[in-house]
SEKOL-299859 format. One record per residue (C-alpha): x, y, z. Coordinates in steps of 0.2 Angstrom, whole numbers, padded with zeros to 4 digits, always signed. Layout:
# residues N
XYZ ...
END
This chain:
# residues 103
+0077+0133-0615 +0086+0121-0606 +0086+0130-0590 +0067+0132-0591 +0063+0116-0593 +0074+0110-0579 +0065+0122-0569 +0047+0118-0573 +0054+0101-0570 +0058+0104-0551 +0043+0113-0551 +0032+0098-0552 +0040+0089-0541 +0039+0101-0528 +0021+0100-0533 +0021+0081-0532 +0028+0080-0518 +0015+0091-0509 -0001+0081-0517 +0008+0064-0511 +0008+0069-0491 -0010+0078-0494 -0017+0061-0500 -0008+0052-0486 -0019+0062-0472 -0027+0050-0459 -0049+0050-0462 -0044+0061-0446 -0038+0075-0451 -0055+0078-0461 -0067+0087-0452 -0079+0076-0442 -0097+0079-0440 -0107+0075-0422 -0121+0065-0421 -0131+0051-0410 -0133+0034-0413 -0152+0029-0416 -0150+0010-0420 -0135-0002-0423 -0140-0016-0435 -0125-0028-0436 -0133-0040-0446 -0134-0029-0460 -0118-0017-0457 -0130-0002-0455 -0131+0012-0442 -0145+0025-0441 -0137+0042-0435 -0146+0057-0430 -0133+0071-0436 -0127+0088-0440 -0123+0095-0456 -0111+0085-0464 -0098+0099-0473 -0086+0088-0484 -0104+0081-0494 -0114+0097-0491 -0128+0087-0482 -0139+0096-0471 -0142+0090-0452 -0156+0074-0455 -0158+0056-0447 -0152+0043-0459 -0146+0024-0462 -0127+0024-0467 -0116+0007-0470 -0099+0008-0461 -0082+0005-0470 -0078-0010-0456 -0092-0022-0447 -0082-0021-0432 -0084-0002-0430 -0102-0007-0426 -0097-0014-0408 -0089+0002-0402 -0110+0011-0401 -0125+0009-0396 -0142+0017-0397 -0140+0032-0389 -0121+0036-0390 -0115+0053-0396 -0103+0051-0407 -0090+0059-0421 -0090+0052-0436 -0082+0054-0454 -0095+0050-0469 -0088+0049-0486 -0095+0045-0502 -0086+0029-0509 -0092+0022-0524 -0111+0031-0524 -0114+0028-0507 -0113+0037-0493 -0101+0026-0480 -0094+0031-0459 -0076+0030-0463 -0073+0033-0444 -0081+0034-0427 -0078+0040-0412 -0087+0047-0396 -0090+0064-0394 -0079+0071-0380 
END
C-alpha cells in the first residue's frame, strides 16, 4: 500500500505542477478577438468596440461598452483603430484585459 500511495503521491505533483504553469500563462496566450474602436471615454474608463465573436465568453460579433482592467490602456486607441483585444469576465462584468492593434 505503501508503494501506491507514494505513487499517487507523485502523481499529483506532476499534476500540480502542470496547473501552476497553465495558470501563469500571459492574458496573451489566450486567444484575442478583433475589433474597431467606436468611442474612447476616459473619464469614465469605458471603450465602445465594434467586434467579432468573442470565443473564451461565447459572445456573438455586436457593438458594445466594455470597462478596461487599466485607465492607461485607454491612451493607446482611438475612434477608429482596429485593434486585438482580450475581454474576460471578472467579477460579473465583462472587462479588456489587453489591447493591441491589429497587424
Amino acid at each position: 500500500m505503501y508503494r501506491d500511495c507514494k505513487a499517487l503521491l507523485e502523481a499529483m505533483k506532476r499534476l500540480l505542477a502542470v496547473l501552476l504553469l497553465l495558470a501563469a500563462l500571459p492574458a496573451g496566450a489566450q486567444s484575442m478577438s478583433e475589433g474597431e474602436v467606436r468611442k474612447v471615454d476616459k473619464d469614465a474608463g469605458k471603450l465602445t468596440l465594434k467586434h467579432g465573436p468573442i470565443s473564451n465568453l461565447d459572445m456573438p460579433p455586436m457593438t458594445m461598452v466594455f470597462r478596461v482592467k487599466d485607465a492607461a490602456m485607454l491612451d493607446a486607441v482611438k475612434q477608429g483603430d482596429k485593434v486585438k483585444f482580450v475581454a474576460e469576465n471578472v467579477g460579473g462584468q465583462i472587462v479588456v484585459t489587453k489591447i493591441e492593434p491589429a497587424r
